[in-house]
C-alpha positions as a printed NumPy array, in Angstrom:
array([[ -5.535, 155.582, -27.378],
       [ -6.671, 158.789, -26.067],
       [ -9.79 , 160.065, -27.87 ],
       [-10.022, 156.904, -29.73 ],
       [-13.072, 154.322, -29.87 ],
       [-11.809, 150.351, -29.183],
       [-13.533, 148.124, -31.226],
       [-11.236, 145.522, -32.353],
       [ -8.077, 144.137, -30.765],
       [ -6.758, 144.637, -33.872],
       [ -7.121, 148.548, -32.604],
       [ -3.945, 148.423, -30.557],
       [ -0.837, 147.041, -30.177],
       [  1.42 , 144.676, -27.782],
       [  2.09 , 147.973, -26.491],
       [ -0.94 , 149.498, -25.662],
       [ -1.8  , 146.421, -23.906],
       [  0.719, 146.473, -21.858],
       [  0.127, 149.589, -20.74 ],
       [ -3.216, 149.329, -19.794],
       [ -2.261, 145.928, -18.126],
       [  0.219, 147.827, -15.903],
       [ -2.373, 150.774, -15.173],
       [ -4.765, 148.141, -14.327],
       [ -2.495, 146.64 , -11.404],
       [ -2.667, 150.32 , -10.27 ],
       [ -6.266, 150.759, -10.364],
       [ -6.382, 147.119,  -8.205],
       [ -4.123, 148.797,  -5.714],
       [ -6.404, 152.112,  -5.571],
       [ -9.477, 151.537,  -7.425],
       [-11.081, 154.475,  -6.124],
       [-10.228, 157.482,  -7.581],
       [-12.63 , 160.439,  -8.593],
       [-10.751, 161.   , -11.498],
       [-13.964, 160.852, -13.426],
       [-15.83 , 163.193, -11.896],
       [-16.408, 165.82 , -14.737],
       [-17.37 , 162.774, -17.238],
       [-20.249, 160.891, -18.312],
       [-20.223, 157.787, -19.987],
       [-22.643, 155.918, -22.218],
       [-23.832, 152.472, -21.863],
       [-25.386, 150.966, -24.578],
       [-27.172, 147.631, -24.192],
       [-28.685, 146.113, -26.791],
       [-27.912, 142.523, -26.137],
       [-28.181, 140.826, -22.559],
       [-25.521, 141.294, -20.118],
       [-24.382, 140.929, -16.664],
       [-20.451, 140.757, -16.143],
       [-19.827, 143.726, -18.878],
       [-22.207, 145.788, -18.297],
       [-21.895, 146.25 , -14.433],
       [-18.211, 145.82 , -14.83 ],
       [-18.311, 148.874, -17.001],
       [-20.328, 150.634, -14.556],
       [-19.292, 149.75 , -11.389],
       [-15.791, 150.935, -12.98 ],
       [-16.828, 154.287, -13.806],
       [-18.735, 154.655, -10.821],
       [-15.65 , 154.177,  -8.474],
       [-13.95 , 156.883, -10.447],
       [-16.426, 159.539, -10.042],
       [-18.003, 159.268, -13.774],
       [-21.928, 159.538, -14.293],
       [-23.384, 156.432, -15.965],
       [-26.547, 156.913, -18.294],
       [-27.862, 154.236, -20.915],
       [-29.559, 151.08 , -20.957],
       [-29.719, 147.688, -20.944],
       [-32.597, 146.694, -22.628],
       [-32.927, 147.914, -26.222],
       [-37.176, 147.066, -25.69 ],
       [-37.516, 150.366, -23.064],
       [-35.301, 152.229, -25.889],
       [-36.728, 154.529, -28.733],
       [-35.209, 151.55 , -30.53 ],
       [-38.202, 149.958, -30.137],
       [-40.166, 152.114, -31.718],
       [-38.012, 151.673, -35.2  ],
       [-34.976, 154.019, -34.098],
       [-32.049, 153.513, -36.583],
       [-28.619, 152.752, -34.401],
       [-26.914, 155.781, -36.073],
       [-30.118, 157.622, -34.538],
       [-29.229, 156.128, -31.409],
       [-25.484, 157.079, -31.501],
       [-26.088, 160.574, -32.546],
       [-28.661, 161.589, -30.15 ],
       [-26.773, 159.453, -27.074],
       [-23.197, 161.399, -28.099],
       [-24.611, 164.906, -27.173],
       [-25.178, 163.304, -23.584],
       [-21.891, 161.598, -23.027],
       [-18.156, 161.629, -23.036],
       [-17.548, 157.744, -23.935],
       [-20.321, 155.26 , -25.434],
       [-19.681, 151.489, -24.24 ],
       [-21.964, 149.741, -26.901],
       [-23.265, 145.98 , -26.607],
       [-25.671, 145.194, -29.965],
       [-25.87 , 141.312, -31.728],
       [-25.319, 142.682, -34.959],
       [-21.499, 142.304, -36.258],
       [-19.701, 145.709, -37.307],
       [-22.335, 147.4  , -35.231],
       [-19.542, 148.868, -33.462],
       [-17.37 , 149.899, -36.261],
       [-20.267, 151.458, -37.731],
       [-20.822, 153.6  , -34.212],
       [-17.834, 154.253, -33.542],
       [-17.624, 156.158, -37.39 ],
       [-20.786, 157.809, -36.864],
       [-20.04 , 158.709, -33.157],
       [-18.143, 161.827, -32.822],
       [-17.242, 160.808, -28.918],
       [-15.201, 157.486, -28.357],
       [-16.916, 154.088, -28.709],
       [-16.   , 151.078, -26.693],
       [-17.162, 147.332, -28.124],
       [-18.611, 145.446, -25.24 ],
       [-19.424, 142.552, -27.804],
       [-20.64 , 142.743, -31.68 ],
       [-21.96 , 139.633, -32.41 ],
       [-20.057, 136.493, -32.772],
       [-17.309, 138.84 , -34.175],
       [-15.22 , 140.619, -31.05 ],
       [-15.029, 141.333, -27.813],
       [-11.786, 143.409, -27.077],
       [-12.292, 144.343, -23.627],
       [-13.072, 140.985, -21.908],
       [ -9.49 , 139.997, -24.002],
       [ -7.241, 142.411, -22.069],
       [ -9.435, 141.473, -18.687],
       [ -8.411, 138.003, -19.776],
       [ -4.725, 138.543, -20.624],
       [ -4.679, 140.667, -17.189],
       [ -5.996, 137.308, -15.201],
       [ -4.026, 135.211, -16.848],
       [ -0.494, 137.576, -16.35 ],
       [ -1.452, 137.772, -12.674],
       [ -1.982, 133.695, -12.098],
       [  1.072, 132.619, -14.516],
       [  3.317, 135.884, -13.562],
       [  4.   , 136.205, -17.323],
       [  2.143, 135.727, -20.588],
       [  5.198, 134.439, -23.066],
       [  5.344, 131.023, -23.978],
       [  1.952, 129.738, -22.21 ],
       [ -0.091, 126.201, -23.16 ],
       [ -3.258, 127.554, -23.518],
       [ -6.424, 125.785, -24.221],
       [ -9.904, 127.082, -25.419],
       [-12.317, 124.542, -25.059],
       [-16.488, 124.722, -26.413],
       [-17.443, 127.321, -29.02 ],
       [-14.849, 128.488, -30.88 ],
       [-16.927, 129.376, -33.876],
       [-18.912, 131.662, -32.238],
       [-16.966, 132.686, -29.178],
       [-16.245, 136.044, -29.568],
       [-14.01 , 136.303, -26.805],
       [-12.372, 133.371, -27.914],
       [-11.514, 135.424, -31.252],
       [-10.178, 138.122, -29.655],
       [ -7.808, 136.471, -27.17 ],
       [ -6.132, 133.831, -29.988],
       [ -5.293, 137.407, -31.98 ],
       [ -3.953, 138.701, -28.628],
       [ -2.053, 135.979, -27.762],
       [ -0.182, 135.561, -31.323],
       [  2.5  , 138.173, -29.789],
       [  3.163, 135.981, -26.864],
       [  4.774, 133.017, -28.715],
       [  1.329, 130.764, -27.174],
       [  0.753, 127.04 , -28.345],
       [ -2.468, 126.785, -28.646],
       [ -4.457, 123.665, -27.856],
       [ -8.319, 123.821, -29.25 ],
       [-11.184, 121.468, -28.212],
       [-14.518, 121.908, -29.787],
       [-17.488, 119.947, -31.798],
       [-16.429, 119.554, -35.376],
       [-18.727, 122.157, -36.415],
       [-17.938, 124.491, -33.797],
       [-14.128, 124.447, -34.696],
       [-12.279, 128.067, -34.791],
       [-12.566, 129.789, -37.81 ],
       [ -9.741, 129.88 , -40.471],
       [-10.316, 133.779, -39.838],
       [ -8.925, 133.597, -36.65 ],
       [ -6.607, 130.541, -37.348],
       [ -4.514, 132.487, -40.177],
       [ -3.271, 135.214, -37.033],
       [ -1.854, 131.832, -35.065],
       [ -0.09 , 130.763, -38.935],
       [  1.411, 134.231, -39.757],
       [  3.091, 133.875, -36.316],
       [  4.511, 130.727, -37.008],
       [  3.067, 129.508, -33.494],
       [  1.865, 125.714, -32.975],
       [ -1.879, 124.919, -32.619],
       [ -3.432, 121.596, -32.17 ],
       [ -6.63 , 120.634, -32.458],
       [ -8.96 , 117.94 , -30.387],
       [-12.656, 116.762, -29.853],
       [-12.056, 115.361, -26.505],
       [-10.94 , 117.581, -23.197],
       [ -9.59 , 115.29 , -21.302],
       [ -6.694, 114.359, -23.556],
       [ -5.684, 117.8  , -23.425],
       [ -6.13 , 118.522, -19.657],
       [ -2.517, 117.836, -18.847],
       [ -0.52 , 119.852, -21.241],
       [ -1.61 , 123.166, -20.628],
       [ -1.245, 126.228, -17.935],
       [ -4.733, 127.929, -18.989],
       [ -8.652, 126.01 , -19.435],
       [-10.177, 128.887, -21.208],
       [-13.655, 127.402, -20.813],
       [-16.547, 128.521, -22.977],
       [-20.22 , 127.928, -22.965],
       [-22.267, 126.811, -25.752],
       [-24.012, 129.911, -27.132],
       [-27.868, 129.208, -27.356],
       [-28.178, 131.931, -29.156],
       [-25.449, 132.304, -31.795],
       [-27.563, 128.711, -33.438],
       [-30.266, 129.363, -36.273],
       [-31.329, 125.501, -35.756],
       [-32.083, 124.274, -32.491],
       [-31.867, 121.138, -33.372],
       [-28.159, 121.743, -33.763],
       [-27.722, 123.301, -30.814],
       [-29.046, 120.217, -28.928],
       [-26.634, 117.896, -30.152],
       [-23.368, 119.43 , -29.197],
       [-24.553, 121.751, -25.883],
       [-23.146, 119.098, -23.487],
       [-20.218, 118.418, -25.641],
       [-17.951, 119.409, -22.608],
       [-18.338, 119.819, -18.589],
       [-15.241, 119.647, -16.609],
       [-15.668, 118.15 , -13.165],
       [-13.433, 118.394,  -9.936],
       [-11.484, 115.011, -10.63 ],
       [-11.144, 115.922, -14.   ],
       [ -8.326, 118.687, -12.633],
       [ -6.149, 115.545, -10.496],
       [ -3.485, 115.42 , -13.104],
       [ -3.237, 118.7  , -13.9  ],
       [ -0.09 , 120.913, -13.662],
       [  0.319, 122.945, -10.683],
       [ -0.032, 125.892, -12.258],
       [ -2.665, 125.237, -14.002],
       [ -5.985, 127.66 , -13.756],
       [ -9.401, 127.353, -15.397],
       [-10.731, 130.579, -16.712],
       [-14.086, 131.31 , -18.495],
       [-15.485, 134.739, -19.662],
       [-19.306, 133.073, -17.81 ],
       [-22.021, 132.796, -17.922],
       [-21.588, 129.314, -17.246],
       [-24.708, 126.9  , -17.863],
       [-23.178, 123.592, -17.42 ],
       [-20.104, 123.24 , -18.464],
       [-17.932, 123.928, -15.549],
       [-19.951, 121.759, -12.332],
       [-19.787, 123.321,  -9.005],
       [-17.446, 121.039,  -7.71 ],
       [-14.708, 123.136,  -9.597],
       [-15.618, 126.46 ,  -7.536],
       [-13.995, 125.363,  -4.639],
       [-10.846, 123.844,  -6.399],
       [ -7.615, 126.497,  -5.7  ],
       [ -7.56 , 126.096,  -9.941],
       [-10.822, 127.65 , -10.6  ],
       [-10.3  , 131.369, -11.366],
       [-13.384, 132.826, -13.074],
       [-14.906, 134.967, -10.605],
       [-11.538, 136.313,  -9.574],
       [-11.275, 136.748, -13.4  ],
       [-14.469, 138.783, -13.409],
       [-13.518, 141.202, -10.717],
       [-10.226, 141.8  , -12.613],
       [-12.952, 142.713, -15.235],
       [-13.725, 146.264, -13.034],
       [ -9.868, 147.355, -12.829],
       [ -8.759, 146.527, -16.466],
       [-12.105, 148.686, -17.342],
       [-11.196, 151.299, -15.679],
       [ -7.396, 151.599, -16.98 ],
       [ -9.558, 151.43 , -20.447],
       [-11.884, 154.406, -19.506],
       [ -8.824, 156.604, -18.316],
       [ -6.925, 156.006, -21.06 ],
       [ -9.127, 156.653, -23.715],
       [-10.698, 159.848, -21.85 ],
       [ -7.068, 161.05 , -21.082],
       [ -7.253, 161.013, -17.605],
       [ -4.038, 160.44 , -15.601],
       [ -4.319, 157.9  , -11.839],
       [ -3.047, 158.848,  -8.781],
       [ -0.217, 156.616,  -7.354]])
């Protein structure tokens, strides 16, 4: 992965996963290094953020790296009719690494072959997300000690959820049964679907949450994207679709653990925070290790143990 952009999970292998899973439990041991300290990377935000974005940076900062971009496309030449190759070229003769956020899907393919410095997807769209998938298979390795063999459920927007997408192609190499509760119209796409068939691997598909509460070791809890809906009106009739409450959890298994890649809205009540099965915000400060493991292997940088 050295050198190389990450815009896909379909970018690396079982392997490389594993290896940057492993270098992240090093970088949660000793998270700061300056091993950074002659780089500066790029971040590029052309879509909201929170968790990524300051992930990414508080990541970088903790290992001595410079941080430079954006996150609002509007105080950007963008705004004044800047093309995104424009925007790659120019921000490539400041940086070592770009970490790109943009609505459009492909954007990042597209800057990461225009780009002659690395380019890291931090979200393109409703299409990937491949970072927030290994900070996911990292949280859910550290609360299940293993990721073969898991029940895992993805419950919400599965159309749209790009970090759903990623994580069902990540998970195909762990032998996962996959349990998947959405709206009709917000079912996972046969895109996605035909990586869980070439594996041979069980899915099973539901409209209600409860029913599938007590079969699984992972909630993967998603929101219902606002944003991601052309029609309002649509949007309206299936954005309460599913909120998981405290008592909900009573006859779960033991090791069970509710994940979500947040913002919440509603879906999850407060209630949940306090239950020992709610794991999202340890799940988002997993986000800053597995981030860095990312930046130092792709800038070539070895860790100190």
């Amino acid at each position: 992965m050295k050198n190389k952009s990450l815009v896909s999970i379909h970018d690396i292998t079982k392997d490389d996963y594993e290896k940057i899973l492993n270098l992240a439990e090093k970088f949660e041991a000793n998270p700061r290094q300056k091993i950074l300290d002659n780089f500066v990377v790029a971040t590029l935000f052309f879509e909201p953020s929170t968790r990524t974005r300051l992930s990414f940076e508080s990541a970088a900062s903790q290992l001595g790296a410079r941080v430079i971009g954006f996150s609002d496309a509007s105080t950007s030449s963008v705004k004044k009719g800047e093309s995104l190759k424009d925007t790659i070229l120019t921000v490539s003769n400041y940086s070592d690494v770009i970490i790109m956020r943009h609505p459009r899907e492909g954007s990042a393919r597209y800057a990461s072959e225009v780009s002659p410095v690395p380019v890291i997807n931090a979200g393109d769209g409703a299409n990937q997300h491949p970072t927030q998938c290994l900070l996911d298979l990292y949280s859910i390795r550290k609360t299940q000690k293993s990721l073969e063999n898991l029940h895992i459920a993805f419950i919400g927007d599965l159309k749209y959820g790009r970090t759903v997408h990623s994580l069902v192609i990540a998970l195909t190499h762990y032998n996962t049964t996959f349990h998947l509760v959405s709206p009709v119209e917000l079912k996972l796409p046969s895109s996605v679907k035909r990586f869980i068939k070439e594996k041979n691997l069980e899915y099973h598909q539901y409209t209600e949450l409860e029913e599938v509460i007590p079969k699984v070791d992972i909630l993967y809890m998603t929101r219902i994207q606002q944003e991601r809906f052309a029609d309002s009106l649509d949007y309206e009739r299936v954005k309460n679709a599913y909120i998981l409450k405290n008592k909900m959890l009573e006859n779960a298994k033991k090791n069970l653990r509710v994940l979500h890649p947040l913002p919440r809205v509603n879906e999850i009540t407060e209630d949940v925070d306090s239950n020992p099965k709610a794991y999202y915000f340890n799940q988002a400060k997993n986000g800053v290790f597995v981030r860095q493991a990312i930046l130092a292997t792709i800038l070539g940088v070895n860790i100190s143990n």
